[in-house]
Structure formats: C-alpha cells, structure tokens
VMD Tcl script that draws the C-alpha trace (Angstrom):
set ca {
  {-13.43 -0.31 -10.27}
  {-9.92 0.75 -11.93}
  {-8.91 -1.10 -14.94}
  {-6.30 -3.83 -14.73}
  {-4.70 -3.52 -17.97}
  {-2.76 -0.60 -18.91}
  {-5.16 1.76 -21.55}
  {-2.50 4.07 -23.04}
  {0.21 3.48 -25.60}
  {3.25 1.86 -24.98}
  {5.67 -0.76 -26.85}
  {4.61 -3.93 -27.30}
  {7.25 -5.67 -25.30}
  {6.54 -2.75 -22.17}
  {2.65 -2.88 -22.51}
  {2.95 -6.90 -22.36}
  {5.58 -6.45 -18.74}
  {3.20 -3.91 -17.45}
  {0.34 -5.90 -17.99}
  {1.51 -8.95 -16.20}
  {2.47 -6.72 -13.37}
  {-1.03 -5.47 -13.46}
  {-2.37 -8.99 -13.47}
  {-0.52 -9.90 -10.73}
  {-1.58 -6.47 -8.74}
  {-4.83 -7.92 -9.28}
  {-4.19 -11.05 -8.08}
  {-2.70 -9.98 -4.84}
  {-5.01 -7.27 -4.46}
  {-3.17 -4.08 -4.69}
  {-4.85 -3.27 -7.95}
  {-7.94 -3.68 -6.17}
  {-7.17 -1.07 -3.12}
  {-8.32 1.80 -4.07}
  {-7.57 3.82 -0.66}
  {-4.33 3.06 -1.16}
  {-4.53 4.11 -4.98}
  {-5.61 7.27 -3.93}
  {-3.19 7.77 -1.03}
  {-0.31 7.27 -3.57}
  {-1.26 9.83 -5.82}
  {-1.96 12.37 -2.70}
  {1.85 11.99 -1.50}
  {3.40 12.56 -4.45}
  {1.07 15.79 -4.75}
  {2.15 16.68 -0.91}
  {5.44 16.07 -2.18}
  {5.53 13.68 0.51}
  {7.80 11.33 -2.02}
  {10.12 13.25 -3.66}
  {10.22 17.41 -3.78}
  {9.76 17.49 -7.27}
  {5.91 19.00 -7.31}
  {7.65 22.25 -5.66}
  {8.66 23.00 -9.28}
  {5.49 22.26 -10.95}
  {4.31 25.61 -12.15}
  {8.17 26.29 -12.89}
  {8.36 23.80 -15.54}
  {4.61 23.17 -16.52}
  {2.74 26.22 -16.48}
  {2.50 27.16 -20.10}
  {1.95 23.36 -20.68}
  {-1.40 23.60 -17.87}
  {-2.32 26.77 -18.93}
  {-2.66 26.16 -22.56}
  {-4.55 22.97 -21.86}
  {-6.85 25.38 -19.59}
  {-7.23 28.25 -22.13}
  {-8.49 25.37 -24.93}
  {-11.06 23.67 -22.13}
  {-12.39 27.31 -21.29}
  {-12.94 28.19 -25.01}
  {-15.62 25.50 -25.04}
  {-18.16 27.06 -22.14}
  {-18.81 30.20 -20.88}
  {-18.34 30.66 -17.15}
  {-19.56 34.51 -16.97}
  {-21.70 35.26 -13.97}
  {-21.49 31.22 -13.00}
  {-20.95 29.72 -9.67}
  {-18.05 27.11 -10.67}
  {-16.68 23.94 -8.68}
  {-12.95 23.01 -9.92}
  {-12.11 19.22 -9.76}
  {-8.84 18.77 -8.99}
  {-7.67 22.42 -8.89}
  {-4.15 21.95 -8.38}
  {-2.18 25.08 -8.54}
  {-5.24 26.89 -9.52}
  {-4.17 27.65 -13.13}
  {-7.41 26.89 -14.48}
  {-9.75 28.51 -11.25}
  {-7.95 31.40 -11.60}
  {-8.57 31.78 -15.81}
  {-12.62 31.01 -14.79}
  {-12.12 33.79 -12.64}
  {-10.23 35.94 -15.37}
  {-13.27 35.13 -17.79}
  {-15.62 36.74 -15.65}
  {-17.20 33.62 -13.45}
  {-19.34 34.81 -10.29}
  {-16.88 32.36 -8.13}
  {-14.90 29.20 -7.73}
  {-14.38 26.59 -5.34}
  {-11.05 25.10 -5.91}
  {-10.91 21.76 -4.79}
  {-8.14 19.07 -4.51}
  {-6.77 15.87 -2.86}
  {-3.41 17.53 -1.77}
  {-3.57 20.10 0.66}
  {-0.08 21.36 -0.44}
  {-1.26 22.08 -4.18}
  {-4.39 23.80 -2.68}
  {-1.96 25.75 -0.57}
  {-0.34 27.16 -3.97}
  {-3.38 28.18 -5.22}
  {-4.28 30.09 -2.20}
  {-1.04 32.31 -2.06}
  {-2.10 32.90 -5.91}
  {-5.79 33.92 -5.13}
  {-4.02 35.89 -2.10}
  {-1.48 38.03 -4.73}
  {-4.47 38.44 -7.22}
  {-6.26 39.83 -4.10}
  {-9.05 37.73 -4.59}
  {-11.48 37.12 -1.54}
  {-13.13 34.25 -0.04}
  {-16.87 36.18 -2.30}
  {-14.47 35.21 -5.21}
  {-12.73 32.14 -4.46}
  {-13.30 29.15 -1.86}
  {-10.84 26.17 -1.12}
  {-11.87 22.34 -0.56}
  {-9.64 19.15 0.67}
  {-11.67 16.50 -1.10}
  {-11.87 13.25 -2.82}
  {-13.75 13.57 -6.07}
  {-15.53 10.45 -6.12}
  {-17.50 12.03 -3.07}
  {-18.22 15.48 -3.15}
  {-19.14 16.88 -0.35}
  {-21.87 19.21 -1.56}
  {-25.84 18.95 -1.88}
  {-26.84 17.96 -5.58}
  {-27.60 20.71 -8.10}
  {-25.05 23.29 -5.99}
  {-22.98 24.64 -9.28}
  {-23.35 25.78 -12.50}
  {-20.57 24.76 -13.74}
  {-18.05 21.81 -13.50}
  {-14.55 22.20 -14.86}
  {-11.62 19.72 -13.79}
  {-8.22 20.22 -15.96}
  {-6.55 16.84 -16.46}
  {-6.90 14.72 -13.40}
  {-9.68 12.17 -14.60}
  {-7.03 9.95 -16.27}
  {-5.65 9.94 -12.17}
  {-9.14 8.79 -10.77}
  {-9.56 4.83 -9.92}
  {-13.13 5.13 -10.53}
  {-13.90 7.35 -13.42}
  {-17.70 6.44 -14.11}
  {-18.78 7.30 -10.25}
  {-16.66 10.54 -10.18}
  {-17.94 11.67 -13.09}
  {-21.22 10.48 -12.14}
  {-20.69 12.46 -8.92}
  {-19.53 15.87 -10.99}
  {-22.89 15.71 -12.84}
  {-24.76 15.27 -9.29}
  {-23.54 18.70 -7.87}
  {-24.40 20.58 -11.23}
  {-27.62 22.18 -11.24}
  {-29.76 21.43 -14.68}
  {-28.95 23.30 -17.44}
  {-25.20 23.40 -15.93}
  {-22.35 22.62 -18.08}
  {-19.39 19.61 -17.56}
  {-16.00 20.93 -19.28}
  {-13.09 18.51 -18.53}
  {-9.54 18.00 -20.12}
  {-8.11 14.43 -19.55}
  {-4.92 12.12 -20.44}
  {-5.47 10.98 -24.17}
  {-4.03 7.34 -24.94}
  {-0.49 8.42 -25.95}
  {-0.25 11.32 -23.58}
  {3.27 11.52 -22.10}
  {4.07 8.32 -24.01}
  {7.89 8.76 -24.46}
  {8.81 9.45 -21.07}
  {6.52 6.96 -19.38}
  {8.08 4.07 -21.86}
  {11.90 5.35 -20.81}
  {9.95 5.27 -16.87}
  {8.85 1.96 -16.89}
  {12.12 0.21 -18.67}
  {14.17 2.33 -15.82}
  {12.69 1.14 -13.28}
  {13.75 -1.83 -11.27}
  {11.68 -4.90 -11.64}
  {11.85 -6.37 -8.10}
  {10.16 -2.65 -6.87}
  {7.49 -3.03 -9.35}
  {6.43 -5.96 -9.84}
  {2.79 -6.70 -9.31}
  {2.31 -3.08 -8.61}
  {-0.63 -1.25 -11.23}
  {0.45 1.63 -11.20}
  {-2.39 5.01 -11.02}
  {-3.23 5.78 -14.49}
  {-5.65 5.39 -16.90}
  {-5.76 7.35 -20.18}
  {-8.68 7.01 -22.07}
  {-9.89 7.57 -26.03}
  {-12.62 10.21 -27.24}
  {-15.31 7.68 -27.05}
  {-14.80 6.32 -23.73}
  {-14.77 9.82 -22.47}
  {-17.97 10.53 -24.19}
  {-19.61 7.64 -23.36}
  {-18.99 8.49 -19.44}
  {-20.53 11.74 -19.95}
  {-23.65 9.75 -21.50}
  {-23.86 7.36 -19.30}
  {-24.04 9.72 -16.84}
  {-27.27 11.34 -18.06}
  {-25.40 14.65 -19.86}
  {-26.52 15.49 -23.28}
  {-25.14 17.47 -25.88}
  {-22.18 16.07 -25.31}
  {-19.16 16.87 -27.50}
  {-15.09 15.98 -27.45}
  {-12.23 17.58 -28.98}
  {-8.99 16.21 -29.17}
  {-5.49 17.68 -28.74}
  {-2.05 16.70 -29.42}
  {1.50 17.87 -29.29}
  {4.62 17.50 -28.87}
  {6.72 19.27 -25.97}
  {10.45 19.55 -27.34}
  {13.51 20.28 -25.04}
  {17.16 21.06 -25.17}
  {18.26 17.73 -23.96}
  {17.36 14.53 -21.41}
  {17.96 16.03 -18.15}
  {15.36 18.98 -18.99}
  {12.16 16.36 -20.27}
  {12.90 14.70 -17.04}
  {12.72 17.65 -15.07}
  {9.11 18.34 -17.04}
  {7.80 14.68 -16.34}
  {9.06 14.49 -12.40}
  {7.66 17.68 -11.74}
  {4.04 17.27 -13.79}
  {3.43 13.99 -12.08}
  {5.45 14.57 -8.36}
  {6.94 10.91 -9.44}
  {3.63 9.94 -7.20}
  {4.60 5.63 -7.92}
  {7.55 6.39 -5.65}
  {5.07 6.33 -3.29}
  {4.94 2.71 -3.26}
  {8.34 1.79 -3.83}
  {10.64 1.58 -0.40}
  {11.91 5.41 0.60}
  {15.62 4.50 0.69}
  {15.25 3.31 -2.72}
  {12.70 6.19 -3.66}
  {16.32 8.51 -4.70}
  {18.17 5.51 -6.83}
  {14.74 5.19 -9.03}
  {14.91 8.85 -9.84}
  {18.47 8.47 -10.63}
  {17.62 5.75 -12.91}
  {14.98 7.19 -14.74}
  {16.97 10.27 -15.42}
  {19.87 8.55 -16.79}
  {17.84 6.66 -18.82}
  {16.05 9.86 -20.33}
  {19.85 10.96 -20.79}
  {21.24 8.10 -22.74}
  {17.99 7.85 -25.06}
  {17.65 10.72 -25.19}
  {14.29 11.68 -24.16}
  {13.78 15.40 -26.21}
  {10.11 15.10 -26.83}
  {7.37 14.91 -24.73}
  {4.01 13.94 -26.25}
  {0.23 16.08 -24.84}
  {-2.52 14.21 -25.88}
  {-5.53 15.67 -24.10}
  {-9.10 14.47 -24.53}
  {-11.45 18.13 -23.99}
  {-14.97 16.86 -23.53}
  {-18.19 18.89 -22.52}
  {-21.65 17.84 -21.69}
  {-24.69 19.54 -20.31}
  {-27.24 18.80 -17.43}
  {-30.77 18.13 -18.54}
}
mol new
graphics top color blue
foreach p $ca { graphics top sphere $p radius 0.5 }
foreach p [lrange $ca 0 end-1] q [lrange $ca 1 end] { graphics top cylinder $p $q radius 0.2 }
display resetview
C-alpha cells in the first residue's frame, strides 16, 4: 500500500499541511484508492489534464537523457533481450538499443507517451525484431516469469503506489542471472518547485487529497531490491541542480516533466487558474533552480 505521509523534503510548515491532507486522504479513503492513483497519473501522461506533456522532450530531454546515460553505465545490455518500465518517450529504450541490446519492449501506462516513442523507433528505422510496444500497469506485467534479461525503468518508481510488488513483479519477468537497473526520485528531487506547487495551490482543491509521489532514500531503494530476492545489489546517488534564466522557464521544466498529473483531481474549470497560480508563484519567488536527486540502483537475479 502507498505511504500516507509525504517521504521527500519539504519545509517544515508545508511537510506538516501536506501531511494532514494526507491523513485526511486516508481517512476518507482517497489515499487508499489506488485505481484512482493510477488513473491520475495516466491523464496527466495522456495529457488528458493540461497539454503540457506535448513539450516534454522539448524541455527535459537532456535532463532524461543524462539520467539514462548514468543508469546504462552501470549494466551492460549487449546482445540482451530488455523490458523498459515505464518507457515514456523512449529516451532510455532507444540508448539500450544504441548500446547494442538484442531488443526492447517499451512499456508504459500512457498510450500517448508510448505513441512518441514509436514515431522515434519509426525515424531511427527500427523494426518491430528491434523494438516492441506495451500499454501496461507495472505492478502486473503481463509476461511469463523469467521472459527478459534485463530490466531497466528510468525514474517512474517514485510514481508507483505500490513499490515493493512492482518491483517484486520486475524481478519475476527477469530470467536468473538477469540484471535490475532503475533510476528513481531521491528525497529532495524537484524540491524547490514542488514547495512553490504546494503553497500555490488552493487549499479548498486539495485538501485531503495525497497526492502521487513517493521519493525514497538509498536504503529504502536497496532494501526493495533485497527484499525482493536480488543480490549484489548496489546504489549510486545523484544530485544537481537545474538553473534557468528566470520563473516562467523552471515552470515550464516542472509542468512539462510531470504533465501537472494532480490536476487530474482537481475540478477542470479550475484545472487553468491552478496553473496560473503556480506559475506566478514560481515568478514572484523566483523559482531559478531546480533540484535532480536520483537514486540509480542495480541488483541481479539469482
């Protein structure tokens, strides 16, 4: 089950309003639906919510892709039949594929990311030998146990409800000996402009909603990976910070790296005056820095 209380950094007096909300989410129940969890995060992916996601690889491709290059310099793919958790755009399917793995299935919640990642594979001229596409939800995989030798998934575990059981299901589909490479939301990752977020927003829209993250530390991560029968299991830690020219822009990099998926639960006619908000208050801070904290962490099937 997701945690109630909010695992990632934030200020004192924000970590103790977000908590109560969560409390009360848990109270009511809506911390405890994960469907609906999962639903939220899908629409803002479809860019269902807002059309922010359509500028995703715009504004955070070097960001994705240098999180992807550091995962990738921790296995070696070559010759391996991969499966890609939470593909998204395909920026890190299309780097196994670069370093020489036998294939990829890309798979993802959102059928609109997947749908970038196919016109990518399409321009590369890779074929479906090469490259396969899966609608999914990653806490069941839809594939027989020991199918892969290799599991990669770039920074979506920190969006996942229930982290044990999907990583528990990533190390079902990996044939023994196969490797587990994932990068994941640190504790202070994208702590700035989710602080600035959560004092924009209105109250009366949020309270007693938990909203769908859940950064975690080294340990935690590694423990999941043990836990889940892997061994040799090692983490690396990475942080950063992602500078910009003024408020407006590190808005522009947060809407369109998360498709603003909470709008999803806030009323649509308000969905516009909440992003309005939010980037006014990134304005009037402002908001120039942007921290990446990202948890790499490998393990390998007995």
């Amino acid at each position: 089950m997701a945690t109630i209380f909010w695992t990632g950094k934030l200020s004192p007096k924000t970590k103790l309003m977000a908590n109560f909300s969560n409390a009360l989410a848990w109270i009511t129940g809506n911390a405890r639906d994960v469907v609906a969890m999962k639903e939220r995060i899908k629409r803002g992916y479809e860019g269902a919510v807002t059309d922010d996601v359509t500028r995703y690889d715009e504004v955070g491709l070097q960001h994705f892709t240098k999180i992807s290059r550091a995962l990738l310099e921790g296995t070696d793919l070559h010759g391996k039949a991969v499966l890609d958790i939470g593909c998204g755009t395909g920026i890190l399917s299309l780097l196994a594929l670069e370093q020489g793995c036998a294939n990829v299935v890309c798979a993802d919640l959102s059928e609109y990311m997947l749908s970038q990642c196919r016109k990518k594979a399409n321009t590369l001229g890779y074929g479906p030998d090469r490259i396969d596409f899966r609608q999914l939800d990653a806490e069941s995989l839809p594939f027989e146990s020991n199918s892969f030798d290799a599991v990669i998934s770039g920074m979506v575990l920190g969006f996942v409800p229930n982290q044990k059981s999907t990583v528990a299901e990533m190390v079902r589909v990996l044939k023994p000996g196969g490797v587990l490479a994932i990068s994941t939301h640190g504790p202070t990752f994208y702590y700035e402009a989710i602080e600035e977020a959560f004092r924009a927003i209105p109250k009366s829209l949020a309270l007693g909603y938990r909203i769908e993250f859940w950064p975690r530390k080294e340990k935690e991560i590694s423990r999941m990976f043990s836990e889940a029968g892997l061994i040799d299991v090692m983490t690396r830690q990475m942080t950063w910070k992602e500078s910009f020219e003024n408020g407006g822009r590190a808005y522009d990099y947060f809407a369109s790296t998360s498709a603003m998926w909470w709008c999803s639960k806030f009323p649509r006619e308000k969905v516009a005056s909440v992003s309005q908000k939010i980037r006014a208050a990134f304005e009037r801070k402002p908001v120039t820095q942007i921290t990446a904290d990202i948890i790499l962490t490998y393990g390998r099937k007995p």
